[in-house]
N, C-alpha and C positions, 0 to 999 in steps of 0.2 A: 426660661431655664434657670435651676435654681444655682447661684455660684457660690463653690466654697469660700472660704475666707482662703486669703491670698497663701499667710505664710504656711497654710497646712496643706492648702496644693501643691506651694513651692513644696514644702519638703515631700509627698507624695511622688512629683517628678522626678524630682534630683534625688532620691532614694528608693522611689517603688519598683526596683526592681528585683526581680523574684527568677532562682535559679532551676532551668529548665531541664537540664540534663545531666545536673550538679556536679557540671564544669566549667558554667559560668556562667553569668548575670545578663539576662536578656529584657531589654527594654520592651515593655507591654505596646507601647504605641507603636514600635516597630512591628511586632507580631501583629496588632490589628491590620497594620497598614497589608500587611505583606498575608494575614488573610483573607484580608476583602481583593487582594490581585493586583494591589495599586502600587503606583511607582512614586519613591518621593517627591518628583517632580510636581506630578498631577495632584500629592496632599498639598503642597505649597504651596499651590495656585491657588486649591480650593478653598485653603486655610488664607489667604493672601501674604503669603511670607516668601522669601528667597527659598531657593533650593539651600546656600549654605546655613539660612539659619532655622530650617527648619532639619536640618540634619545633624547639627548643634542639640537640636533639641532631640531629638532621639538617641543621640546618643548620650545625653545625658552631660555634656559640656553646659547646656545654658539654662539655669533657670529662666522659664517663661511667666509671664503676666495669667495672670489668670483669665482675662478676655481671648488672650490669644490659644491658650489649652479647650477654649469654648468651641472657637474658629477651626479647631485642629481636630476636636471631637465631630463636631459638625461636617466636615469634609470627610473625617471615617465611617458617619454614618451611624455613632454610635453613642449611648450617654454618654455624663461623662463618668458617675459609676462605672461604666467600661472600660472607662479611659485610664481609669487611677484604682481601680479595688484588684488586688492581685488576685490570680485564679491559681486555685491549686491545684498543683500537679498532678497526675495519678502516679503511683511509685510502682504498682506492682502492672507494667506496663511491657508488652512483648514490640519492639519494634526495630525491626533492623534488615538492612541493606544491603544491597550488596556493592551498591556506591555512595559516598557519601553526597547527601540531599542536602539540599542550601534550601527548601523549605519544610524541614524538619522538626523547629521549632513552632511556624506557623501550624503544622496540622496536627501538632499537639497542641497548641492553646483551641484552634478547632472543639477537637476532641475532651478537653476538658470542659471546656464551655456547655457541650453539648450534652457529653457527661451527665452536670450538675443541674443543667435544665430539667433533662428526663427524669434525674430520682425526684427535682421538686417537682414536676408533675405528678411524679405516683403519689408521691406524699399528700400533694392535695387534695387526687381521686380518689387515696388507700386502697390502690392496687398496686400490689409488689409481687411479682410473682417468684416462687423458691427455685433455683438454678436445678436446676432436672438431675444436670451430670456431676453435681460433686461427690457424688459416692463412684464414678470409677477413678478416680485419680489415684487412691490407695490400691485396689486388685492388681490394676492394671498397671501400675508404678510398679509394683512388685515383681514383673515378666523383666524377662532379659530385653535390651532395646533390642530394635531392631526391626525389621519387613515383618517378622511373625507376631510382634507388639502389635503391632499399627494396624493389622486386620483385623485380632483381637479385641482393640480397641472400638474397630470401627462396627464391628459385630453386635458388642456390648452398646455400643449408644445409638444404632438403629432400633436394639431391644427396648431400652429404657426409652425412648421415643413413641415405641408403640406400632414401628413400621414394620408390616408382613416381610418376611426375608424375600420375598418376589418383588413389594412394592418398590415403583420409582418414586422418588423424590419431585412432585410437581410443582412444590411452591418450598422452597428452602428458608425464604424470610419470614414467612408463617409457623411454618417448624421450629425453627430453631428461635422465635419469640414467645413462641408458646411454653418452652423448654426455660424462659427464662433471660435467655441472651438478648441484650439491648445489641440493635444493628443501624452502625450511623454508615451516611454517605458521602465522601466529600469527593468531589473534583482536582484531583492533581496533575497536572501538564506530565506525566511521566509517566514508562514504560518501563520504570527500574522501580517500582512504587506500586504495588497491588491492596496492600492490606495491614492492621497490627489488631493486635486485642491487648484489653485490660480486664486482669481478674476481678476476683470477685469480692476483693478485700477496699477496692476503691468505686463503690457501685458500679462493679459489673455483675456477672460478664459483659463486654463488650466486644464487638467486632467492627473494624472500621475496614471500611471496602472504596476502595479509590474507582469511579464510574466513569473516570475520564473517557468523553465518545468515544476516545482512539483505541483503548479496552476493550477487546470482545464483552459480551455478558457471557459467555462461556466462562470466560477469566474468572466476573464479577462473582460468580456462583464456586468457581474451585475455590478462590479465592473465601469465602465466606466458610466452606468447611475447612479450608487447609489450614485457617486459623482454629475453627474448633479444633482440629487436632493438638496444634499445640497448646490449647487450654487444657484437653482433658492427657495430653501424654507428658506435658514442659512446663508444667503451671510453677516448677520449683525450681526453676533459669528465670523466671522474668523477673525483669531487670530494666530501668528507664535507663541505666547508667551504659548498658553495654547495647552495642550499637552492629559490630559485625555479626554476619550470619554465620549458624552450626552447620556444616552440611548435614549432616548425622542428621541432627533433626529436625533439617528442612528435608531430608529425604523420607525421614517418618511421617512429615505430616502431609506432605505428598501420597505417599500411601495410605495413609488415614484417607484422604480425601476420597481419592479415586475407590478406592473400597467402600466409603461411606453413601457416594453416589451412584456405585455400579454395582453392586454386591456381586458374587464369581458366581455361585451356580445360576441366578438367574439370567447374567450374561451370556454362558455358555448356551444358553435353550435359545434366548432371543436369537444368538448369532446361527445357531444350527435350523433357527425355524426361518430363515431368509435363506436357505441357498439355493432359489432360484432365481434371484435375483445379483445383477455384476454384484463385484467384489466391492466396488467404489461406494455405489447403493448398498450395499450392505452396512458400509461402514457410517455411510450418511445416515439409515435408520436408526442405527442404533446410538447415534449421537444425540437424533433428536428424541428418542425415548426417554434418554436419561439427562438430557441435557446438560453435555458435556462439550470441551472439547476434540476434535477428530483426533489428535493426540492420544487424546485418553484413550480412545477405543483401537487405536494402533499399537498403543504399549500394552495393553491386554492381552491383544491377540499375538506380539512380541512373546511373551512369556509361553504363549503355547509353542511345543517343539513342533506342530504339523508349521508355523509360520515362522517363526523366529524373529531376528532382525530383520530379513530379507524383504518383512512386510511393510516397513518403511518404502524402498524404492518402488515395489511393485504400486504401491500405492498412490505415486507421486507421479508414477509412467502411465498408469491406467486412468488415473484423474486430468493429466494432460492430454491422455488418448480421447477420453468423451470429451472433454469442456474446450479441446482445442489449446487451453493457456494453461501455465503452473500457476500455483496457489501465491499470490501478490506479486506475481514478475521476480517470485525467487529461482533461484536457482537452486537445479534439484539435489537435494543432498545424497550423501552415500548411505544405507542402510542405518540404525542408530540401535542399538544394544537397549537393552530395558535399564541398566544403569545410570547410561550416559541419559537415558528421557528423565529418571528422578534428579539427577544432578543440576536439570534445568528446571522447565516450568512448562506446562503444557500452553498452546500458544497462545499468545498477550493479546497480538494486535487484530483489531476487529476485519480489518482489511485482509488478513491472512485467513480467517475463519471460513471456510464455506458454508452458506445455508445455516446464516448467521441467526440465532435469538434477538429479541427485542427487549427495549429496556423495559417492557410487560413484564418481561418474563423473571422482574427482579426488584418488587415492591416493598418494602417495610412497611404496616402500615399501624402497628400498635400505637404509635407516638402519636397518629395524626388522632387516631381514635382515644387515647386520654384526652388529649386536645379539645377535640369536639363534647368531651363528656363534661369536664370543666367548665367549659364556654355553657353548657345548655344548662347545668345544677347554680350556674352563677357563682364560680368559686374561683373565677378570673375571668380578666378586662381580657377586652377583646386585643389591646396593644400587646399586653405581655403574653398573648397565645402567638401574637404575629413574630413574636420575637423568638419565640421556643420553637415555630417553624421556618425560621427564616424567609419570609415573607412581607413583603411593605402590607403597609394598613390597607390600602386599598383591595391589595389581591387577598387581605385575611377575611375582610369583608365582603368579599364575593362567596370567598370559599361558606362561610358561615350562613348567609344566605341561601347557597345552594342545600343546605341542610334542613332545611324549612320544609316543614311536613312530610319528610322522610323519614321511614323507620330506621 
């Protein structure tokens, strides 16, 4: 491995740091550390240094040797390019919580990473594709906000998609890359953490969708449109800088979604052509036509006055009645207003899901297919494909393999 010269490391360290959320200066080897899942403890070790002098070094108190920034790369797993070239931020960034996240830094350095990967892969293969939907952000910016925006919306970029107003949505990471939208996936330990996007001003679109197991793929998929809503209805709020959620319009883009994925008159036919079938089964079919959560298809039928609210309980007592148990050992709530369902989030946790999807049912696969296009024209090493997939050498080398005399 090739080493810098010392004093342009030293100063790399002891200054390369680069402002994440430009409100203050976050040390890059921290962010590796803390997105590869690791604890400083275990870089220490790995690196052979104390826990306090390698935390010395991340925080930027100690210039280190440049042997030992070697040792400290090597235990991240990463050049040392990685270690010391700052990554730039995206600025026109949607990402905000409703609790403040202590790894919210790492899944923007993530995100950027991946980001800059992907456009140097198009650039290689010279495929770029043009974002489908930026001509509704003007029409549809122009409507008053609101519940009648957000159908509108969702109306308008089923069209411009090309999807029949009957069609279900089968494959949404197909759709919505074909349209344009780059869609990353990362793993975050959190249930207060689903998704953010990045415009189109910092190579996006982007949609980043958090797959953590404990996530339904129901989530994973609302999730993926409830962020195109706020690209095509809020593209002119994002902001890396601001961090709290809008209700306003997290409840639009909640609407956007569930419209996006359920369109209303076809709903209405699916639900009326099951009524010989219980209520529960009902509700379960048409979850999995649309692939949604039961949520969704409860606040639906909410909105109709033959059900109302009331279709909450009835649903929770009838699904206790067949299966015996409620839905994860919860306790059964009291009716819930269509309101009160936009003000939350249709449900998170895979364990509360009944008659759950699989992570099948929620592939991206454009990235691997430049990948593979790149690898076969000979216009990249097989390491820096493994590295654009996040893959060690060995499993890029199987995978490339398996490509061998297949169409």
């Amino acid at each position: 491995m090739h080493i810098p010269k010392l004093a342009t490391l030293a100063y790399n360290v002891h200054r390369g740091v680069f402002c994440v959320n430009n409100t203050r200066d976050v040390s890059p080897v921290r962010l590796i550390r803390e997105a590869r899942g690791l604890s400083q403890v275990e870089v220490a070790k790995a690196a052979g240094l104390s826990r306090a002098a390698y935390q010395n070094i991340e925080v930027g108190k100690t210039v280190p040797r440049a042997s030992t920034m070697v040792n400290i790369a090597r235990a991240l797993g990463v050049s040392m390019d990685d270690l010391l070239a700052p990554v730039a931020m995206p600025s026109q960034v949607r990402f905000r919580s409703k609790r403040r996240m202590r790894s919210r830094d790492s899944v923007l350095l993530n995100t950027a990473k991946w980001l800059r990967d992907y456009c140097d892969l198009e650039s290689i293969v010279g495929e770029r594709i043009p974002w489908a939907l930026s001509t509704l952000s003007d029409p549809v910016g122009s409507c008053r906000s609101g519940r009648d925006r957000a159908i509108r919306a969702a109306e308008e970029a089923r069209a411009v998609l090309g999807l029949d107003v009957d069609e279900p949505i089968s494959d949404i990471c197909g759709l919505l890359e074909s349209a344009g939208l780059k869609i990353c996936l990362q793993q975050v330990m959190s249930d207060d953490f689903f998704g953010l996007s990045v415009g189109p001003t910092d190579g996006g679109p982007a949609v980043v969708v958090n797959v953590w197991d404990g996530i339904s793929v129901e989530r994973w998929i609302f999730t993926a449109a409830h962020e195109l809503g706020h690209l095509v209805l809020h593209l002119g709020s994002y902001d890396l800088s601001c961090i709290e959620e809008d209700s306003r319009e997290e409840t639009e883009a909640n609407v956007f979604a569930s419209r996006f994925l359920m369109p209303d008159q076809p709903f209405r036919y699916e639900w009326n052509d099951t009524r010989g079938l219980s209520f529960v089964e009902r509700v379960m079919k048409l979850k999995r036509i649309y692939r949604v959560s039961y949520k969704v298809v409860l606040y639906r039928l909410s909105e109709d006055e033959r059900y109302g609210s009331g279709v909450w309980r009835r649903f929770y007592y009838e699904y206790r009645e067949l299966y015996g148990a409620g839905l994860g050992g919860k306790a059964e709530p009291d009716g819930l207003g269509a309101g009160e369902f936009l003000a939350s989030d249709p449900e998170p946790l895979r364990s509360r899901e009944p008659l759950n999807l699989s992570e099948a049912d929620f592939v991206p696969d454009r990235q691997a297919r430049l990948v593979r296009q790149a690898l076969e024209r000979e216009l990249m090493t097989l390491s820096r494909a493994a590295e654009i997939m996040r893959l060690d050498i060995r499993s890029m080398r199987a995978r490339a393999s398996s490509w061998v005399g297949e169409p």
